[in-house]
C-alpha positions as CSV (number, residue, x, y, z in Angstrom):
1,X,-11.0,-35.5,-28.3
2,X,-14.3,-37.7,-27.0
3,X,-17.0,-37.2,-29.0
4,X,-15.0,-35.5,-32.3
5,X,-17.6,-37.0,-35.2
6,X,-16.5,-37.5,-38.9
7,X,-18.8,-39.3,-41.7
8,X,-17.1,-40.9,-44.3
9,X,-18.7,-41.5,-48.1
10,X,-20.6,-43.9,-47.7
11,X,-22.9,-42.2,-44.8
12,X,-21.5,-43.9,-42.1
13,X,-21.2,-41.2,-39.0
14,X,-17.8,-42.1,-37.1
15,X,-18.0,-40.9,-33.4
16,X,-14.0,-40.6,-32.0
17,X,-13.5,-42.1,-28.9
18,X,-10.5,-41.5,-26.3
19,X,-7.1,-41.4,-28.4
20,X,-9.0,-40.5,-31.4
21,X,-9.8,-43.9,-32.9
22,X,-13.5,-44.4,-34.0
23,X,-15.6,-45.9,-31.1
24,X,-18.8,-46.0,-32.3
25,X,-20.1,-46.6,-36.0
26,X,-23.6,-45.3,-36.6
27,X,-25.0,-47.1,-39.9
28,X,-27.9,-44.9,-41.4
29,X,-28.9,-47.4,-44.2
30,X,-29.6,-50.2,-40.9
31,X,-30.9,-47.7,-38.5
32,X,-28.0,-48.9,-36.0
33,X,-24.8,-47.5,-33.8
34,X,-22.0,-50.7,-33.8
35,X,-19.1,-51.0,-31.6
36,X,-16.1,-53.0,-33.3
37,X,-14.3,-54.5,-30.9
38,X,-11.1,-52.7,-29.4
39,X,-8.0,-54.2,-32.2
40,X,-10.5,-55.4,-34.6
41,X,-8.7,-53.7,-37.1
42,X,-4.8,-54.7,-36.6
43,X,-6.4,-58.3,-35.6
44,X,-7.5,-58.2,-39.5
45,X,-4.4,-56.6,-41.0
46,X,-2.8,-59.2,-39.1
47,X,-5.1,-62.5,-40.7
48,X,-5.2,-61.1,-43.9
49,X,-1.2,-62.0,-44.7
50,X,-1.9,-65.1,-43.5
51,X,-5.4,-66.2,-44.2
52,X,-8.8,-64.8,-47.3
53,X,-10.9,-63.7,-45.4
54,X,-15.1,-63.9,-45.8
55,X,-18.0,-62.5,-43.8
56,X,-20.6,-65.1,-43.3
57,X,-23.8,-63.9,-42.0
58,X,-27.4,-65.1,-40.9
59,X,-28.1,-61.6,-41.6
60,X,-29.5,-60.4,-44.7
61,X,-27.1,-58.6,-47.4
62,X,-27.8,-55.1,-46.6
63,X,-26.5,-55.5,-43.4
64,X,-23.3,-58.0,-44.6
65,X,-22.4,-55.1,-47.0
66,X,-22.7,-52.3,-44.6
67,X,-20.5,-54.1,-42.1
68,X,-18.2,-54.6,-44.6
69,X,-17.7,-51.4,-45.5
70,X,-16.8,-50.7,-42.0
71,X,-14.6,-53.7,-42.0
72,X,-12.7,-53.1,-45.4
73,X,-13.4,-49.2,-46.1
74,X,-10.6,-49.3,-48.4
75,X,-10.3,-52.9,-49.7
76,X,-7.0,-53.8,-48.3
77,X,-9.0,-56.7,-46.5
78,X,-10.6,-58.6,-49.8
79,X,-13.8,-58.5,-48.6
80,X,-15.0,-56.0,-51.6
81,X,-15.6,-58.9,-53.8
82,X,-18.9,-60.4,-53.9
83,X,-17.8,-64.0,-53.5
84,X,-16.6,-63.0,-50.3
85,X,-19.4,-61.6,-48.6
86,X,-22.1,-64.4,-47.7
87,X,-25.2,-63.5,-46.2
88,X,-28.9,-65.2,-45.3
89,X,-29.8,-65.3,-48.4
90,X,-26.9,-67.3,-50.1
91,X,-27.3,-70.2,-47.5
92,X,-27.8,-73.6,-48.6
93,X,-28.3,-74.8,-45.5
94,X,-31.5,-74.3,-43.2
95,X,-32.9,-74.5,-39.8
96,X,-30.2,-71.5,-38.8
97,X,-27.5,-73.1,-39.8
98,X,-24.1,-72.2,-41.9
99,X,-22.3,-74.5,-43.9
100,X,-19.2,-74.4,-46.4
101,X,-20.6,-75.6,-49.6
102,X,-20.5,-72.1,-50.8
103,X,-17.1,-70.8,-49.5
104,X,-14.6,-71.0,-51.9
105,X,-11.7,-73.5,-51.1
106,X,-11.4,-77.0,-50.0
107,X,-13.6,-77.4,-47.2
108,X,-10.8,-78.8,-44.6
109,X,-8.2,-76.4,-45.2
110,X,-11.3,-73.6,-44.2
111,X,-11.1,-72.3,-40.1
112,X,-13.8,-70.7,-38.9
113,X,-14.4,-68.1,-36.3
114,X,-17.9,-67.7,-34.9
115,X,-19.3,-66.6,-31.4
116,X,-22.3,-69.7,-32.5
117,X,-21.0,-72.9,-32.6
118,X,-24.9,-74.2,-32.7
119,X,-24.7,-72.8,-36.1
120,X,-21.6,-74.9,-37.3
121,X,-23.0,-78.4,-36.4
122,X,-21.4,-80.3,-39.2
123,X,-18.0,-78.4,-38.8
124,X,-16.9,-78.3,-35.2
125,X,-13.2,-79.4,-35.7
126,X,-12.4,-76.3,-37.9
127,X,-14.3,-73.9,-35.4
128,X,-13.3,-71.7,-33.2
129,X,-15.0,-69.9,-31.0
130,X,-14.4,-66.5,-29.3
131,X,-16.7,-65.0,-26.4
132,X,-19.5,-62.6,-27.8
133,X,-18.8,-59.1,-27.4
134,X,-21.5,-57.1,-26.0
135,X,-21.0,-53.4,-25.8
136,X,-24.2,-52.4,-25.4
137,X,-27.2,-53.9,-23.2
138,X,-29.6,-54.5,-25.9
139,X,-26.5,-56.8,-27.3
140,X,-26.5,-58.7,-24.0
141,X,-30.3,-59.0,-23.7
142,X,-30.3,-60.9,-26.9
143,X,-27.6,-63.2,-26.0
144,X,-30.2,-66.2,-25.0
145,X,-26.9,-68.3,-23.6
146,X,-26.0,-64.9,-20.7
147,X,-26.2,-65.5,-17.2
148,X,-29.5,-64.3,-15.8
149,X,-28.8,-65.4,-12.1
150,X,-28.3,-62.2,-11.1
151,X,-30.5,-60.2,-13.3
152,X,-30.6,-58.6,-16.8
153,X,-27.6,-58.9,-18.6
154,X,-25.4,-55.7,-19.3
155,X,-22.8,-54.5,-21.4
156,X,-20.1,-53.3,-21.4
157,X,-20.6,-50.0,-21.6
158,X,-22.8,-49.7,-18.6
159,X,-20.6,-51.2,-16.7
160,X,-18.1,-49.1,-17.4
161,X,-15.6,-50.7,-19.2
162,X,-14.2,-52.5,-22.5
163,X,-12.3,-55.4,-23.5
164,X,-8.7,-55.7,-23.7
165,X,-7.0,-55.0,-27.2
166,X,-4.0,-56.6,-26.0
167,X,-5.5,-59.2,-23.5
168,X,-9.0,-59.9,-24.9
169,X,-10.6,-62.1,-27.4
170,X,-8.8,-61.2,-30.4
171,X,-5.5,-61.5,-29.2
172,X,-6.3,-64.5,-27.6
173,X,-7.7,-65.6,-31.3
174,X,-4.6,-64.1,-33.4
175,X,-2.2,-66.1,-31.2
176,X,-4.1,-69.5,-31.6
177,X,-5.0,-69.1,-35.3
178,X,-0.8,-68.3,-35.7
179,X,0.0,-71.5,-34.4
180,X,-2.6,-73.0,-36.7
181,X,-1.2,-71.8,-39.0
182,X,2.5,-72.7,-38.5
183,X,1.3,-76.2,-37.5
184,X,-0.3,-76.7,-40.9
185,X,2.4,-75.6,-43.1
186,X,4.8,-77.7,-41.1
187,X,2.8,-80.5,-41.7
188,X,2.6,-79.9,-45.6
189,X,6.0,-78.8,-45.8
C-alpha cells in the first residue's frame, strides 16, 4: 500500500506510492528525495527500440550516475556505459551551455530532449522541449522562468495532484519523437 518502503543495492530507499509503483526515490549519496515523472519508465522502454539513449547533465557526475541508476537499475536502457552518461564536467562548451561535440554520432541525426532550450543555443532545430516537472515546491521555486503573478510557485504535490502518464508530457513527447522517427527513415529509405 502508500507508504510500503524497499531499498535496493545501491542504497537507494524506494517509497511505494498508490498501486505499488515507486513514487518517491530518496538518493543517500546526494542527500535528495526525486520524483520521476508518472510513465518515465515505459516512455524509456519505449525510445530505447527506437533511439541510444544519453544523460546529459549540467550536474556534476555523482549526481549523473545516481540518476542513472534510478533510470537504468538493470541496464536494459544503455545508460551503464560511460560514454553515455555526460555530465558538467565533460562539457566543452561554457557559459552554461551543452553542445554535441562529445555525443557519439553524427551531430544532425542527434534529437534532443531538454526542459532548457537557453542551454541548446547552437542546436535549436534538433530540440525539443517538454514542460518542467515540478513535483515538489523547492523544484518550482528554482524554476527562474514560473509565473510569480500570483505568488510563490508550487508543485505539484501541494497542490494536490500529478501529471498525466497517459495525457502529460511524455506522451505528448513519445508521440512526436515517433513520428520523427518514421519521417526520417522514410526520407532515407
Amino acid at each position: 500500500g502508500a507508504g510500503a518502503e524497499a531499498q535496493s543495492a545501491n542504497g537507494i530507499l524506494h517509497a511505494k506510492g498508490v498501486g505499488g509503483s515507486p513514487s518517491l526515490h530518496w538518493l543517500p549519496r546526494l542527500g535528495l528525495w526525486t520524483k520521476l515523472r508518472p510513465g518515465l519508465q515505459p516512455f524509456l522502454r519505449q525510445l530505447v527500440q527506437r533511439f541510444e539513449l544519453y544523460v546529459y547533465t549540467m550536474g556534476a557526475r555523482r549526481y549523473a550516475a545516481e540518476v542513472v541508476e534510478l533510470l537504468d537499475a538493470d541496464g536494459s536502457l544503455g545508460l551503464r556505459g560511460k560514454d553515455r552518461v555526460i555530465a558538467a564536467e565533460d562539457a566543452t562548451s561554457r557559459g552554461g551551455q551543452k553542445g554535441l561535440d562529445i555525443v557519439l554520432g553524427a551531430e544532425d541525426t542527434i534529437l534532443i530532449v531538454d526542459d532548457t532550450a537557453a542551454v541548446w543555443p547552437k542546436h535549436a532545430p534538433q530540440l525539443l522541449v517538454p514542460r518542467r516537472y515540478h513535483f515538489f515546491d523547492s523544484s518550482a521555486a528554482r524554476d527562474r522562468s514560473t509565473d510569480r503573478s500570483r505568488g510563490p510557485p508550487r508543485g505539484l504535490l501541494s497542490r494536490g495532484k500529478d501529471e498525466s502518464a497517459e495525457r502529460g508530457q511524455l506522451a505528448a513527447l513519445q508521440r512526436a519523437l515517433t513520428a520523427i522517427h518514421a519521417a526520417y527513415f522514410e526520407r532515407v529509405d
